[in-house]
Backbone bond lengths (Angstrom), bond angles and torsions (degrees), N, CA, C in turn:
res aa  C-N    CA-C-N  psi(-1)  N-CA   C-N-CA  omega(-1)  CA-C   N-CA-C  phi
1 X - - - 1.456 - - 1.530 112.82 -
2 X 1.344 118.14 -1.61 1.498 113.11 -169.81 1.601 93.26 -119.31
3 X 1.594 119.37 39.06 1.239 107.14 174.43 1.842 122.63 -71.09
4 X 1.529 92.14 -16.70 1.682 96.29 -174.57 1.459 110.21 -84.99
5 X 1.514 117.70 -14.29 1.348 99.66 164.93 1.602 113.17 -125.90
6 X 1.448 102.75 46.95 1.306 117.44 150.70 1.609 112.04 -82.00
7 X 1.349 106.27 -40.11 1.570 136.50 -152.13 0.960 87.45 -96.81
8 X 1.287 153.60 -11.40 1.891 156.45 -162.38 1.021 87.35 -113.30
9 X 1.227 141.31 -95.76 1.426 165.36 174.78 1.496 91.14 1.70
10 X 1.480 100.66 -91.58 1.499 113.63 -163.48 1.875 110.82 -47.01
11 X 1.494 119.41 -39.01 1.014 101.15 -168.27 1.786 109.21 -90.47
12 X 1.291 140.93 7.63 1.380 155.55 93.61 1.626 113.30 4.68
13 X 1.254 112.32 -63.61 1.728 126.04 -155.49 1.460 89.87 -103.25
14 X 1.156 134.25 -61.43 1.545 134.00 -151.21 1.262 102.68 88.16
15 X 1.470 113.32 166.98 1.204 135.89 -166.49 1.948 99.60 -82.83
16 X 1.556 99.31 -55.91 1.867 101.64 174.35 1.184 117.29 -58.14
17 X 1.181 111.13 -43.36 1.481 106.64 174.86 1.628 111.96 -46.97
18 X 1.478 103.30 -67.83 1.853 96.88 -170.95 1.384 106.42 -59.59
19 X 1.343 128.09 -13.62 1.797 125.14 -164.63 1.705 96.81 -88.54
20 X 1.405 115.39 -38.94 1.416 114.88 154.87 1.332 148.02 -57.01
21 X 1.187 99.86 -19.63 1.644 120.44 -172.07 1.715 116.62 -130.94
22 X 1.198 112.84 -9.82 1.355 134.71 177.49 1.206 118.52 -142.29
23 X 1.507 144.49 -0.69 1.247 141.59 161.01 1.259 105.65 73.91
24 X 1.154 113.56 -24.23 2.275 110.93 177.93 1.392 100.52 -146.81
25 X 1.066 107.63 153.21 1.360 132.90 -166.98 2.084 96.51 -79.06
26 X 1.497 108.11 164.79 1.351 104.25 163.92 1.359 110.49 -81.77
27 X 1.786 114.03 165.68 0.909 126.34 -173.55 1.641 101.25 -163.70
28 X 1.481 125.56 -157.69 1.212 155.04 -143.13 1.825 95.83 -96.29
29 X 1.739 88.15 -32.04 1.315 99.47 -153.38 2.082 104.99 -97.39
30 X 1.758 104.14 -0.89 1.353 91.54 178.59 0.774 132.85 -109.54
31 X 1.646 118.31 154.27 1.498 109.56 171.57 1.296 159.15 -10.01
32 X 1.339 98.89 -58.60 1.432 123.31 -158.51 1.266 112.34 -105.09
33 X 1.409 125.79 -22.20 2.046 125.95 158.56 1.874 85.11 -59.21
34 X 1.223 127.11 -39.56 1.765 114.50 -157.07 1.219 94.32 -72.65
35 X 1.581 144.55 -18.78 1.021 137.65 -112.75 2.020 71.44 -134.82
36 X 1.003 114.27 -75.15 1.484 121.47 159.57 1.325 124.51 -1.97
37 X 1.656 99.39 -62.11 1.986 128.24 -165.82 1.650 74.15 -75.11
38 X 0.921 163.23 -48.10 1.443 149.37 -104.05 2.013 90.94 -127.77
39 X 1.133 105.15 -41.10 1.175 102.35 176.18 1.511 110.39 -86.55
40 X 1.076 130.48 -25.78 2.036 119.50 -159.71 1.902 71.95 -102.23
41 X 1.522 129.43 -47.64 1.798 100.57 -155.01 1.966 99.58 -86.05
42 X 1.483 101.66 -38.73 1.750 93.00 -170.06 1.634 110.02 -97.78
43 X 1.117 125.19 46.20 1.720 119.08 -173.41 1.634 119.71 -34.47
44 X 1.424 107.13 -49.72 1.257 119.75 179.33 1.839 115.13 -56.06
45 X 1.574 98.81 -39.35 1.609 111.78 177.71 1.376 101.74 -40.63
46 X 2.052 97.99 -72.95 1.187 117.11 176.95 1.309 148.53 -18.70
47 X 1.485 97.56 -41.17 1.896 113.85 -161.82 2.022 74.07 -91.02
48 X 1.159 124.42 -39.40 1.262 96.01 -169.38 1.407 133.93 -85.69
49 X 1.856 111.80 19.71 1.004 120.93 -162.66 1.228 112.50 -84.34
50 X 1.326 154.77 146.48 1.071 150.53 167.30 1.668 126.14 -84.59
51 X 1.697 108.27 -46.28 1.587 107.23 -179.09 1.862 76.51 -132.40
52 X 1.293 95.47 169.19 1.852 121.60 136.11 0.888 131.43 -129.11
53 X 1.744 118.15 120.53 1.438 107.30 -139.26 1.825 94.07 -147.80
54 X 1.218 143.85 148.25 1.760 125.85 166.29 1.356 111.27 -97.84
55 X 1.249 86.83 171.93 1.508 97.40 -158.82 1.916 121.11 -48.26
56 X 1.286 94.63 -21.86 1.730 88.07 176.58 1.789 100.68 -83.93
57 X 0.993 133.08 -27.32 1.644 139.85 -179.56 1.395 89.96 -45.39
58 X 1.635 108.55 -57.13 1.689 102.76 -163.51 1.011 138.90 -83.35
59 X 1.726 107.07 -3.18 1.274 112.67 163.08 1.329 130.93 -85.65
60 X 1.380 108.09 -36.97 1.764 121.85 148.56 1.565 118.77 -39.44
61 X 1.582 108.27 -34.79 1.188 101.87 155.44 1.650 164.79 -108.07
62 X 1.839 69.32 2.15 1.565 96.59 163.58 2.022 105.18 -57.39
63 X 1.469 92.08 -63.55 1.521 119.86 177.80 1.613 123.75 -33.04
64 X 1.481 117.37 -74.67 1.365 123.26 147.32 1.387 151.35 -85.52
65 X 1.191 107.60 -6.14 1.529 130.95 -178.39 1.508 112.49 85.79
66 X 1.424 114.96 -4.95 1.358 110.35 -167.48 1.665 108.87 -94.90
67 X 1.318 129.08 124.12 1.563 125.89 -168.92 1.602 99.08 -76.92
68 X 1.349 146.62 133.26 1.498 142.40 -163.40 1.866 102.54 -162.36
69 X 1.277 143.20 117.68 0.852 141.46 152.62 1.562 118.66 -99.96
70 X 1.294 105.20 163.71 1.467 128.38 -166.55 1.996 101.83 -77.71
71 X 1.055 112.09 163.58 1.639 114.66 161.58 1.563 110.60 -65.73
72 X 1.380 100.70 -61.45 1.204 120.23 -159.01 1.695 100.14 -51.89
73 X 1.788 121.59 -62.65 1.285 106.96 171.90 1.309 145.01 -86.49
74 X 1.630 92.49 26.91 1.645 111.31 177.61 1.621 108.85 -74.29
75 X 1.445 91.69 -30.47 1.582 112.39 -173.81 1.549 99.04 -49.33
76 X 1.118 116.46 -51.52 1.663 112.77 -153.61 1.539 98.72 -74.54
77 X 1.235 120.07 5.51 1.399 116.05 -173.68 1.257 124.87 -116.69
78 X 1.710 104.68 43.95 1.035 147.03 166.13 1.530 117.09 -59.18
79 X 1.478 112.44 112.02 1.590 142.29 59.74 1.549 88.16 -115.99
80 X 1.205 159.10 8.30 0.989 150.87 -147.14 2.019 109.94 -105.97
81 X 1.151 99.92 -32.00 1.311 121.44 -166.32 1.337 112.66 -78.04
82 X 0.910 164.47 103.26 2.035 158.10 -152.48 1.600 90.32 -113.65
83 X 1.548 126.97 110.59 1.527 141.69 -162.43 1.375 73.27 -94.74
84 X 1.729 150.94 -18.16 1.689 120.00 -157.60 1.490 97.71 -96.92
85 X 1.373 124.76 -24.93 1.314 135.04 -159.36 1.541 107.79 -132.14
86 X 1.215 119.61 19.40 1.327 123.44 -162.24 1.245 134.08 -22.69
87 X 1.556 100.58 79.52 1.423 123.54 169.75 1.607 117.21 -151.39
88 X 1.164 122.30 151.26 1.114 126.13 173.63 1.752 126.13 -53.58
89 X 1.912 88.97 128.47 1.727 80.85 -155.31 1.866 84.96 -136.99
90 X 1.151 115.35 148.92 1.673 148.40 154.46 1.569 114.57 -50.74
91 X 1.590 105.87 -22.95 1.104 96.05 -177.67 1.667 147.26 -27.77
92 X 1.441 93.72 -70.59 1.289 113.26 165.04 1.447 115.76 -88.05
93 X 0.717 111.23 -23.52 2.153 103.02 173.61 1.621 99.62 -114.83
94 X 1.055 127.42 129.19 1.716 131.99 -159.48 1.666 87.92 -108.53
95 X 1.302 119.79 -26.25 1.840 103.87 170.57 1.422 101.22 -119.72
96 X 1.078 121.16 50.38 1.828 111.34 149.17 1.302 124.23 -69.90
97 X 0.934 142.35 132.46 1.303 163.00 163.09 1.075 117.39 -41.16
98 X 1.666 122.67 51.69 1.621 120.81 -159.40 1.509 98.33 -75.34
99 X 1.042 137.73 -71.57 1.883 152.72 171.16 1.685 102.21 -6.82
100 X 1.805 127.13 -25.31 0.917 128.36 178.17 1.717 120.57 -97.65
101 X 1.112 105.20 -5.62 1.383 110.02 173.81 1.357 115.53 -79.91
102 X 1.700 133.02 166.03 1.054 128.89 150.83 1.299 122.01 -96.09
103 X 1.594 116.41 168.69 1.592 145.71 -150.82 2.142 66.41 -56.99
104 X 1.850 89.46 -177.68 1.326 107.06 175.81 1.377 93.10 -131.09
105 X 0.967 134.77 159.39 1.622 162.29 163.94 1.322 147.71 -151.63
106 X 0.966 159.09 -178.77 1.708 157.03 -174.10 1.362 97.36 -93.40
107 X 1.220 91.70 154.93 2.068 100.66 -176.94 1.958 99.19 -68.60
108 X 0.997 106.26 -47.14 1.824 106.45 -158.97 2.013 93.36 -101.54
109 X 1.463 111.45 17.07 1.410 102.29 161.96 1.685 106.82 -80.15
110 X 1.379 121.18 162.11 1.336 140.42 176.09 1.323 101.96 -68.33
111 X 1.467 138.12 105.13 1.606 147.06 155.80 1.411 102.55 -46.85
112 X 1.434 123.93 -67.40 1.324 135.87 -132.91 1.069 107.97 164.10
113 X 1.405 110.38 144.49 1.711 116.78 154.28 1.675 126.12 -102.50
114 X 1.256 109.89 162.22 1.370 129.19 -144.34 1.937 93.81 -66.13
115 X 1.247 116.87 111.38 1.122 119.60 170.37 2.258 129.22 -49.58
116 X 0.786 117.84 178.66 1.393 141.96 -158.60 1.960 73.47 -73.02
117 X 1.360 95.89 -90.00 1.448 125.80 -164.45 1.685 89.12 -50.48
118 X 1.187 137.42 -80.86 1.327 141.71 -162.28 1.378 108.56 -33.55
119 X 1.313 123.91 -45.42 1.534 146.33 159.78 1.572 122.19 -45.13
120 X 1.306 135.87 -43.35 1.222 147.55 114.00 1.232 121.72 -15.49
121 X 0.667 131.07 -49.61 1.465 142.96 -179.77 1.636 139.92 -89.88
122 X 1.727 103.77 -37.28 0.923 102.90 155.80 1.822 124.85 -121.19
123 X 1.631 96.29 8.86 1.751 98.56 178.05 1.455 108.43 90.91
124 X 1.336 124.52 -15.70 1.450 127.42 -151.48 1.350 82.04 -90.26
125 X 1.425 133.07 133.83 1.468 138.37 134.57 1.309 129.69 6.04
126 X 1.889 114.07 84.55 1.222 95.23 -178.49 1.577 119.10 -58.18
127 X 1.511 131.76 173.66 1.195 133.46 -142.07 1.664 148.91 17.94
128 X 1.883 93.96 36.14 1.307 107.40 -173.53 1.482 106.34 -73.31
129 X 1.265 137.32 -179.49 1.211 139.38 -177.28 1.540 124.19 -107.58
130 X 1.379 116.42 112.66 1.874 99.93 -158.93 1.977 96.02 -119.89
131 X 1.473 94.81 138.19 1.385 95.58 -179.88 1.579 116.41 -92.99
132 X 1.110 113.22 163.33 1.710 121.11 -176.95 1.137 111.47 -46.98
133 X 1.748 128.21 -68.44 1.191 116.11 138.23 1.889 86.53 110.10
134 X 1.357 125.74 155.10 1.217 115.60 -156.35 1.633 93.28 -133.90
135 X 1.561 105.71 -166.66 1.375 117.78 -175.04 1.536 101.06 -87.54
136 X 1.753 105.33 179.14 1.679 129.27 -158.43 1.901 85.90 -47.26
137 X 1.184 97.43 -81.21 1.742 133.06 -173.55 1.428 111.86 -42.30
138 X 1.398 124.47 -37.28 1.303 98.57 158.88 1.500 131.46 -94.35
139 X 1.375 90.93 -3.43 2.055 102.87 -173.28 1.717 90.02 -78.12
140 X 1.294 125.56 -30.75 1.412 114.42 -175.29 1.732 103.58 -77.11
141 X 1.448 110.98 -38.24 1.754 95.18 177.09 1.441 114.87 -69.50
142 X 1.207 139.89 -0.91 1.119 139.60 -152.29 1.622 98.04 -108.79
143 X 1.649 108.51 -52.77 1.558 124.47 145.98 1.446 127.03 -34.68
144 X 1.027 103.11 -52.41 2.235 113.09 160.81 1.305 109.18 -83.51
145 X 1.768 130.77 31.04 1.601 124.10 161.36 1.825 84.00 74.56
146 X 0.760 171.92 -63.67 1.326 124.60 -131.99 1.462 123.03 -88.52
147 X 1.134 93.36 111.22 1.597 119.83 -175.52 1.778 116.78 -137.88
148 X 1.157 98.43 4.98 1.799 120.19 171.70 1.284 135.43 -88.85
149 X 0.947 149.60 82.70 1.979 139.79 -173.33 1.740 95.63 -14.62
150 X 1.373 96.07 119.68 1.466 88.38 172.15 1.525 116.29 122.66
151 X 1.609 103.54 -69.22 1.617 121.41 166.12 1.566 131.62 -17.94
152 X 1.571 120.41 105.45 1.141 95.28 -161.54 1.941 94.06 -130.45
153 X 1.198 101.18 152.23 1.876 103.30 -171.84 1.834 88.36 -122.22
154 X 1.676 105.13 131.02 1.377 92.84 150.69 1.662 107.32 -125.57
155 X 1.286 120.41 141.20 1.427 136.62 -166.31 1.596 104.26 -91.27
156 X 1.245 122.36 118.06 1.905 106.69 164.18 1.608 90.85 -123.03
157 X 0.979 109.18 122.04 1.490 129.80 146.46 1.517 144.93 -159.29
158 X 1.421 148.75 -54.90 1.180 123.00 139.87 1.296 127.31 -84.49
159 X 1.548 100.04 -21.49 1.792 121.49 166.20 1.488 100.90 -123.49
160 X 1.309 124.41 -161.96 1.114 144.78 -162.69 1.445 112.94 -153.74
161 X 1.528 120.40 131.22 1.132 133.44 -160.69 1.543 121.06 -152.14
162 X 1.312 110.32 147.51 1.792 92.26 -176.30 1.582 86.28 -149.93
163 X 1.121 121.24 176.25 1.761 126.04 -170.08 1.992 99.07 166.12
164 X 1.694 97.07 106.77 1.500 120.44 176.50 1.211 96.96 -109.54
165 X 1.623 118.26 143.85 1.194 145.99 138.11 2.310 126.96 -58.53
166 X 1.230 96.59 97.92 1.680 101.60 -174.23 1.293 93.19 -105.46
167 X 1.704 101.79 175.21 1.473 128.60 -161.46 1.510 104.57 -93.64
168 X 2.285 117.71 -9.11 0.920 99.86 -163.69 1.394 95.37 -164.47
169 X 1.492 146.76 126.24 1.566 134.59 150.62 1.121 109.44 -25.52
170 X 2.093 97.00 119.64 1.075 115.18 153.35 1.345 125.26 -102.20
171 X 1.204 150.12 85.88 1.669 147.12 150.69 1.629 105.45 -14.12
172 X 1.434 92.21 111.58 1.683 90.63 165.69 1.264 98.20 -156.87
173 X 1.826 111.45 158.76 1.292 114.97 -176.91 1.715 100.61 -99.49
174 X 1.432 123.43 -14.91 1.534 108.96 163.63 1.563 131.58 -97.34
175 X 1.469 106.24 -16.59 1.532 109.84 158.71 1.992 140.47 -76.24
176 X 0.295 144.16 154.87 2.079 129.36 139.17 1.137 105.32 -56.32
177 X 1.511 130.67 139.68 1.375 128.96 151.78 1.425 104.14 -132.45
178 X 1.489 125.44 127.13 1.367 123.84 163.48 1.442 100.97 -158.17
179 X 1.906 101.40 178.63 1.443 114.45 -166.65 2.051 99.60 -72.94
180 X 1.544 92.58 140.19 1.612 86.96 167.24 1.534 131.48 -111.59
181 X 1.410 121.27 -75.04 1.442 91.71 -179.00 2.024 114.78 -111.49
182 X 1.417 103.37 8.30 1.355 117.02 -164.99 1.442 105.52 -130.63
183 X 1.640 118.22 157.79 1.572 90.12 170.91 1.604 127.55 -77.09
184 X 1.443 106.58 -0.80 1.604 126.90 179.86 1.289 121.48 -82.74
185 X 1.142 119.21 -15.06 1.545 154.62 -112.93 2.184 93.05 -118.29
186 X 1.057 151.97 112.51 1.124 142.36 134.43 1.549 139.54 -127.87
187 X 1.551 111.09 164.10 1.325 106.19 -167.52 1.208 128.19 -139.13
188 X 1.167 118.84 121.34 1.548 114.13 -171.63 2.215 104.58 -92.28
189 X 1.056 116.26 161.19 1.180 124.02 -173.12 1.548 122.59 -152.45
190 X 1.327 144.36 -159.52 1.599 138.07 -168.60 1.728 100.73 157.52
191 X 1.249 137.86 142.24 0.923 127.82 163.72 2.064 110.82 -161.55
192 X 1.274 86.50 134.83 1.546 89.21 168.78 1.328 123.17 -92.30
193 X 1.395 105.82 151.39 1.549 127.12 -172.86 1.431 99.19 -50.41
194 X 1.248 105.94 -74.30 1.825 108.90 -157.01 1.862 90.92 -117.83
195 X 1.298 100.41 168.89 1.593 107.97 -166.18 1.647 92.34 -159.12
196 X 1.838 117.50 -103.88 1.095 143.51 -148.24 1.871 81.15 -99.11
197 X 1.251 134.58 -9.32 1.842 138.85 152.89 1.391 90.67 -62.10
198 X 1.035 152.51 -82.94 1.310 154.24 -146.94 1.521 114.56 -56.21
199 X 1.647 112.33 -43.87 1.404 102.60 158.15 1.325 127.12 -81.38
200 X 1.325 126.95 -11.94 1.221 117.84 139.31 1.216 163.34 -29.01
201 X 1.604 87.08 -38.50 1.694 108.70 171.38 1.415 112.41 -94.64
202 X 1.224 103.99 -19.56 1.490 114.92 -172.47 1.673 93.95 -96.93
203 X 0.858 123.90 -13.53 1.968 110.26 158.47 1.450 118.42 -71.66
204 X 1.365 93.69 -57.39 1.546 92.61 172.64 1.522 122.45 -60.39
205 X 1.626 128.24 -38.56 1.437 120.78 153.96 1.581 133.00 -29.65
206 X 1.448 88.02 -37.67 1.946 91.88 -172.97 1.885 104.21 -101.55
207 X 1.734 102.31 41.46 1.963 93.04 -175.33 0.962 116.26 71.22
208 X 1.600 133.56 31.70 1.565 128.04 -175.21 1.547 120.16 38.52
209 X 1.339 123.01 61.19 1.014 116.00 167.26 1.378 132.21 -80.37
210 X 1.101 131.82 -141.48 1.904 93.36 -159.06 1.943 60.62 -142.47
211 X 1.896 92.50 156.61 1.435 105.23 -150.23 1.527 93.29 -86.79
212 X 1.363 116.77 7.72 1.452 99.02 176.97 1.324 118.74 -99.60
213 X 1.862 106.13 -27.98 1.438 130.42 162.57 2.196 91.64 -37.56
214 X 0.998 106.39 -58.69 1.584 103.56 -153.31 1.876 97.56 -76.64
215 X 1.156 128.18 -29.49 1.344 116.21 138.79 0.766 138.27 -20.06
216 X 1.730 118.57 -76.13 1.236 133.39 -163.92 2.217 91.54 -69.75
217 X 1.132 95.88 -48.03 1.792 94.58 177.61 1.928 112.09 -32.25
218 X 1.356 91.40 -58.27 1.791 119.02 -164.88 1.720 92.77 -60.80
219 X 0.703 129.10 -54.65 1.643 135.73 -172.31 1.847 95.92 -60.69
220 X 1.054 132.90 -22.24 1.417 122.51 175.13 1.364 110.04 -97.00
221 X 1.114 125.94 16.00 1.516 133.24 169.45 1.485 117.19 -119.69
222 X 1.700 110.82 131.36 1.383 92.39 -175.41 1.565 113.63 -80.14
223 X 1.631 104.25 -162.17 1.448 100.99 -168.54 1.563 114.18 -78.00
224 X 1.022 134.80 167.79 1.770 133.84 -162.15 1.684 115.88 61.32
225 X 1.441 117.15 0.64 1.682 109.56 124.74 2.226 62.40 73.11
226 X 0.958 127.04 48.60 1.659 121.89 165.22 2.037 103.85 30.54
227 X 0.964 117.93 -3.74 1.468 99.84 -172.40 1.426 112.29 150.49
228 X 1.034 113.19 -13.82 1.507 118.37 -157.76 1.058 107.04 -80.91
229 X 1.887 148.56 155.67 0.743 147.49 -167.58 1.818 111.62 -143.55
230 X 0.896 131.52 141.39 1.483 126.86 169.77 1.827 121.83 -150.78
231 X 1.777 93.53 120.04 1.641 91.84 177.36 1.349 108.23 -113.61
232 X 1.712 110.76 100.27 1.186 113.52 -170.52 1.905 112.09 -83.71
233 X 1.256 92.52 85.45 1.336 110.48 163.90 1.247 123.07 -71.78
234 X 1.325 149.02 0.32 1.674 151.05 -110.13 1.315 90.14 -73.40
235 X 1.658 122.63 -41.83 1.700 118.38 -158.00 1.623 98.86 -124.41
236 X 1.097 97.40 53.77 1.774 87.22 -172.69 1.403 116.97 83.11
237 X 1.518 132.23 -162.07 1.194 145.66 174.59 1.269 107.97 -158.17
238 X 1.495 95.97 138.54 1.703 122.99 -164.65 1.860 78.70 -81.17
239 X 1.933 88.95 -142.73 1.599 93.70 153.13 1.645 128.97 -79.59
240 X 1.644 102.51 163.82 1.505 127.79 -13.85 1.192 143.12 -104.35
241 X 1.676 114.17 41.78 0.858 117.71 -170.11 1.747 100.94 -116.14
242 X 1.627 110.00 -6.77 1.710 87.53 -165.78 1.327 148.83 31.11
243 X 1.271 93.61 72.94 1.694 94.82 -165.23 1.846 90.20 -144.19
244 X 1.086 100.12 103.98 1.876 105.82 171.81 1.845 106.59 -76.42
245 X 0.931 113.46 -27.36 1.834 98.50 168.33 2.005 106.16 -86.06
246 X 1.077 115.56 -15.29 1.375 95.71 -171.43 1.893 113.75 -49.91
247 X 1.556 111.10 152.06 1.761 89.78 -174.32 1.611 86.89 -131.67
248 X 1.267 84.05 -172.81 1.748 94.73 -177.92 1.443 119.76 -65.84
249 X 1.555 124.22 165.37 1.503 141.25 -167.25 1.522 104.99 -123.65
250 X 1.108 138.75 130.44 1.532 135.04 153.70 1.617 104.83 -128.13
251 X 1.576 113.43 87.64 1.272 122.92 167.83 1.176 119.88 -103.53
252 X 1.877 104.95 133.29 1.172 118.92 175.12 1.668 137.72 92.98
253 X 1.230 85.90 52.38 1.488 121.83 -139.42 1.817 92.85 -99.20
254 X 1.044 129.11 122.50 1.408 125.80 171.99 1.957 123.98 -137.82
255 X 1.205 84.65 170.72 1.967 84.81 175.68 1.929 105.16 -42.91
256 X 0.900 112.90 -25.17 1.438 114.44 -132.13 2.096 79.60 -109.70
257 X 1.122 116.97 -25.82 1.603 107.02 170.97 0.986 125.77 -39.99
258 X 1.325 125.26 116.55 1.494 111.78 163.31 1.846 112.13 -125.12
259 X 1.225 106.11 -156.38 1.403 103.96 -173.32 1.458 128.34 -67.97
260 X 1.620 84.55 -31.65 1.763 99.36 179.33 1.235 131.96 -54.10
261 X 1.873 91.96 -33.26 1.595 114.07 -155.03 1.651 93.83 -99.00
262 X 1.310 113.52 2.54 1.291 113.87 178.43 1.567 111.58 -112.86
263 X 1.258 109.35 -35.11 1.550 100.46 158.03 1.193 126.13 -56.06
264 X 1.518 137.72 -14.51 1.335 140.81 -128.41 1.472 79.86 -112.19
265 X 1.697 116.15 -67.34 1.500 130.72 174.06 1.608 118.97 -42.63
266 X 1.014 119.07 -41.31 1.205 120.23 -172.67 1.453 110.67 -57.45
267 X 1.496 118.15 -50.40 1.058 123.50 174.77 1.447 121.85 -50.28
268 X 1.366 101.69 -67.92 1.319 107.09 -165.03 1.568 104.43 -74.72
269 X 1.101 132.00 -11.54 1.886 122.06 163.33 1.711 111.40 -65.96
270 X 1.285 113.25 -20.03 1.864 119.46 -164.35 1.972 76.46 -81.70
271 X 1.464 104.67 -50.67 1.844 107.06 -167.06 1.624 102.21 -55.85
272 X 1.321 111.81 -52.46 1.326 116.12 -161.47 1.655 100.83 -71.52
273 X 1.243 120.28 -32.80 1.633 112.33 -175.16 1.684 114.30 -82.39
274 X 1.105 113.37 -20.49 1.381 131.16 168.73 1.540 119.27 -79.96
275 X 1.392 116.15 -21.52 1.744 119.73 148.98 1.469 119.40 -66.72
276 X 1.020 113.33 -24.22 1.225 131.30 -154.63 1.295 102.59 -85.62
């Protein structure tokens, strides 16, 4: 919903500008157009907001009281975020709401410890020790070992996701690039909208057949699916195309289609767009 002041924003800032000062361009995926939509459609919301913070900020601060975000998902909170000096900067948006953000910190630095009340509440040890602690996507690469120069996790499940560790910030307008769990530490990333959604919909298309039935189908077709083509856009597209209206493709469609030859494709377009 904040596509119009994605599209405001950026053409305001330019594309170099944010690739200079934010390492990725805006998108679907940032902060600060949401942050925008929140001020021009809900004002009243607004004036009563106290922090803006994601979802791991608020549990750290449910927990200790202290508001603390990660590097890594400061990044997405772009134009707001300054990748040269990494801290929250006015630069490029002259009324952002900096006073509402929280401090920044390392994922495995100490936030806070477990409050009086938090302890009550959740049983956990008052004055246990809770770390800053990062977003969905990198807590899962970190969970799959990558924590190495080099290390790379790719995720398929309702979407698709991948996130490597490099020797150096890369600025790109089709990746994510930001700091990850060290200050030495960086990461480039890419992820598609729909993945293991796509066979989903496509089970239920063919009468819910049972996903091994559509296996066993896919295995009687050779490889290139005879022609068929599929750009499973269902919810838009992450990278690299960023585009939240893009929709789905079913090319190449003939008398001669059948289920098999469509299970076969399905797959391998989620594989082939996820190399990509």
């Amino acid at each position: 919903r904040a596509s119009k002041e994605v599209k405001e924003m950026t053409e305001n800032i330019g594309e170099e500008e944010l690739l200079e000062n934010n390492g990725i361009i805006l998108s679907s995926q940032s902060v600060g157009p949401k942050i925008l939509w929140l001020m021009k459609n809900e004002p009243e919301i607004f004036k009563r907001t106290s922090k803006l913070v994601s979802a791991t900020t608020y549990l750290v601060y449910k927990l200790t009281s202290k508001s603390v975000i990660d590097y890594y998902s400061a990044t997405c909170f772009n134009p707001i975020f300054d990748i040269n000096n990494l801290s929250w900067s006015n630069k490029l948006w002259k009324e952002a709401p900096i006073d509402m953000l929280p401090d920044i910190s390392w994922t495995t630095d100490i936030a806070g410890f477990v409050t009086k009340e938090a302890s009550k509440q959740t049983g956990l040890k008052e004055g246990t020790p809770v770390i800053v602690g990062t977003a969905d996507a990198s807590a899962e690469g970190i969970s799959a070992g990558v924590v190495e120069m080099g290390d790379l996790m790719i995720m398929l499940g309702t979407s698709s996701f991948f996130i490597q560790i490099v020797k150096e910030r890369a600025n790109s307008k089709v990746l994510w690039s930001a700091n990850y769990l060290e200050s030495n530490q960086y990461a480039i990333a890419a992820g598609m909208g729909t993945a293991g959604a796509v066979i989903n919909w496509f089970y239920e298309m063919l009468g819910n057949k049972s996903l091994s039935e559509l296996d066993n189908l896919a295995e009687r077709v050779k490889a290139g699916s005879e022609g068929l083509i599929l750009l499973p856009y269902f919810s838009g597209e992450r990278t690299p195309i960023n585009n939240p209206n893009a929709r789905g493709l079913l090319f190449g469609l003939s008398l001669y289609t059948n289920s098999k030859r469509k299970s076969k494709f399905k797959s391998a377009m989620v594989c082939k767009l996820s190399r990509i």
